[in-house]
Structures are given as structure tokens and as C-alpha cells.
C-alpha positions, 0 to 999 in steps of 0.5 A: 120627451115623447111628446115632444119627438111627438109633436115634433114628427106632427109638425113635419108632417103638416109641412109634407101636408101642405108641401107635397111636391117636397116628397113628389121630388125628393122619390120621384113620385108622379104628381099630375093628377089631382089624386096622386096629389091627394095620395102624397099628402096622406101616404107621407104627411098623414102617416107620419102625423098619425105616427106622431099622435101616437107617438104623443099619446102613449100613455105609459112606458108599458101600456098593454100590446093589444091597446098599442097595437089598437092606439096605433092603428087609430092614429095612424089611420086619423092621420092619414084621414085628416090629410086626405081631406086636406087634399079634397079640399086643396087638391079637388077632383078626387075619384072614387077610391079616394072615398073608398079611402077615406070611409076606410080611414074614417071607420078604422080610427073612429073604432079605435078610439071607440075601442080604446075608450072601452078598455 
């Protein structure tokens, strides 16, 4: 059952992915600029697609915290990551902490994994 509310929450994420004026709307958030663009796709859609991976891969019905706590910053991270690049590449123009953005991400669930595959 968890991985289907897994997929499920992946699913409706790469629709906010690929339809951020859905969020931008619905709060009333700014969308004018390219990185405001960028950010409704990762905060939104990217946070719940990495809460849906994780969501998805637990492993068992009582891992360890500290592998929960490891797992979920990983995915949680990916998620975001991967849909920040969506916005690179569909949006254009990112600034320069968009790249401080996505090196942070990219670090934070490489290491994870990383650190999960150890333990």
C-alpha cells in the first residue's frame, strides 16, 4: 500500500512540475521571473515527488531512525534537485543561487544514498 500512495504522490508531483501556475494560483505566489518559476516547481512539485520516493522506498515497517531520517533528507533533496533542472531547462535564466541551490541538493541526496548504501 505504501507504494502506491508512493507513486501516487510521485505522479501529482510531475503534474505541479510541469503546471506550476497550478500552485502560483491556487497561494497566490509571484511567477514573473524565471527563478520564481524555477522555485514553484522545486518547492512544491520537487518536495513532494522526493516525499513520494521516500514514501516509496521504505524498506520496512520499522527501519532504523537514523536511516529514516538519512532516507528522507536524500529523497527529499533529489526531488527538489530533479525538478529545479526541470525548471533550468523549461524555465531559462536561472541566477546565481539557483546554483548554489542545486549544488546544495545535489550534494545532500548523493550523500545520503551514499550513506545509506553503507549501513
Amino acid at each position: 500500500m505504501r507504494r502506491i500512495v508512493g507513486v501516487v504522490a510521485i505522479a501529482f508531483a510531475a503534474y505541479l512540475i510541469a503546471q506550476p501556475l497550478v500552485v502560483a494560483n491556487a497561494l497566490g505566489l509571484p511567477h514573473e521571473t524565471s527563478t520564481q518559476w524555477i522555485n514553484l516547481r522545486a518547492s512544491w512539485g520537487g518536495t513532494l515527488a522526493g516525499l513520494g520516493a521516500f514514501v516509496a522506498w521504505l524498506p520496512a515497517p520499522r527501519p532504523p531512525w537514523g536511516r529514516l531520517a538519512i532516507a528522507l533528507v536524500a529523497w527529499a533533496m533529489a526531488g527538489i534537485g530533479i525538478a529545479r533542472l526541470v525548471g533550468f531547462a523549461v524555465d531559462g535564466g536561472p541566477d546565481t543561487r539557483q546554483y548554489i541551490w542545486i549544488s546544495a541538493e545535489a550534494l545532500l541526496a548523493i550523500g545520503g544514498l551514499v550513506a545509506l548504501r553503507r549501513k
